[in-house]
C-alpha positions as CSV (number, residue, x, y, z in Angstrom):
1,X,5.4,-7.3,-9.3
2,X,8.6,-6.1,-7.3
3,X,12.2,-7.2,-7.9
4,X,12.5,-9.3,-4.8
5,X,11.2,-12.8,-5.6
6,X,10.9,-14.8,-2.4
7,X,8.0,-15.3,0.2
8,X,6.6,-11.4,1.6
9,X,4.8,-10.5,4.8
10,X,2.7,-7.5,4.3
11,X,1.1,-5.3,7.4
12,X,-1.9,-3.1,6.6
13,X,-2.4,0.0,9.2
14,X,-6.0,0.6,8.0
15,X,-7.4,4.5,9.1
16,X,-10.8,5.4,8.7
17,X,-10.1,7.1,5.0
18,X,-6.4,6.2,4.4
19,X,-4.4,2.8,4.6
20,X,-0.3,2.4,5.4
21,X,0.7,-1.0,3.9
22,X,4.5,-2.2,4.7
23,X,5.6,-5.0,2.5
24,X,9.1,-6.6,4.0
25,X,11.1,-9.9,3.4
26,X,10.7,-13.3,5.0
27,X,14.0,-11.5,7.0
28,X,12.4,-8.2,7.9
29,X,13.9,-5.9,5.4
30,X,11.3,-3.3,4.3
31,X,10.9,-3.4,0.4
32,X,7.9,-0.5,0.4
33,X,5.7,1.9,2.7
34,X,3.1,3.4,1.0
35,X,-0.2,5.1,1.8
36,X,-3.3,4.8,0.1
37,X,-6.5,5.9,-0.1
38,X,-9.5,3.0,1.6
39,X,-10.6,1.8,-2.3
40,X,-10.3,-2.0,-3.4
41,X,-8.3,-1.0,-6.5
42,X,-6.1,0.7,-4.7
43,X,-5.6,-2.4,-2.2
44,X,-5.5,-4.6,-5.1
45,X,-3.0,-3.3,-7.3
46,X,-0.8,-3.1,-3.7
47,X,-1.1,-6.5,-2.7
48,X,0.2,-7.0,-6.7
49,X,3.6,-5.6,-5.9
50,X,3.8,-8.7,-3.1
51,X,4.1,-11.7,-5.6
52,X,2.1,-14.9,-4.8
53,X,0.3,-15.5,-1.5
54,X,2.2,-13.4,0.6
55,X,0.7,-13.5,4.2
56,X,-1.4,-10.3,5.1
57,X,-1.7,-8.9,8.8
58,X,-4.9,-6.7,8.6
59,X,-6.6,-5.2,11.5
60,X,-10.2,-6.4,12.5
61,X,-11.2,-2.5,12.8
62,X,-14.2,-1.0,11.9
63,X,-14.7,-1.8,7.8
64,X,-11.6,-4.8,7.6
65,X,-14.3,-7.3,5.5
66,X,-13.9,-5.4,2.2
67,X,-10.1,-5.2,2.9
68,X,-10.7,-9.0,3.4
69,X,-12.0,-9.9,0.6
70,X,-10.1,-7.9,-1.8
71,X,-7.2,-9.5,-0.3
72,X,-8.0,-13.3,-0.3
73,X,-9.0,-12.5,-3.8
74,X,-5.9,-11.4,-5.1
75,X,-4.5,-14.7,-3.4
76,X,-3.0,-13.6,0.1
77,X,-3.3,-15.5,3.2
78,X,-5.0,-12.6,5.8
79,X,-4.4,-12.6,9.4
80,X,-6.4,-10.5,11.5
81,X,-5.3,-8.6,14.0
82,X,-7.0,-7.5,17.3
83,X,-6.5,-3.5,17.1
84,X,-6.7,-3.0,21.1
85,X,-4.4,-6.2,21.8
């Protein structure tokens, strides 16, 4: 799990093969920025490093239910996002 212990907000920037996922403080400081490869272990051992239930923005793109799952899985509250809006 990372060092910083309070509540996270994590944005996922899903692309048709690759994902950029920005985890950042309940004040907007930006604790990581990585890219991953689209695979639920991948996602998974990601949302890890956010501690418990952090709240997920995901975009409702083309293939966001596995994301979905994986995520309300490892405990995070998902928010989907309307790509075009």
């Amino acid at each position: 799990m990372s060092e910083y212990e309070g509540h996270q907000y994590v944005g996922v920037d899903r692309h048709r093969r690759r994902s950029v996922i920005v985890r950042q403080t309940e004040d907007g400081i930006q604790l990581s920025a990585v890219r991953i490869l689209n695979d639920p272990v991948a996602l998974g051992l990601q949302i890890e490093q956010a501690g418990c239930h952090p709240d997920v923005v995901l975009e409702a793109a083309y293939g966001w239910y596995w994301a979905a799952d994986v995520l309300q899985a490892a405990g995070a509250r998902v928010h989907l996002a309307d790509p075009l809006g």
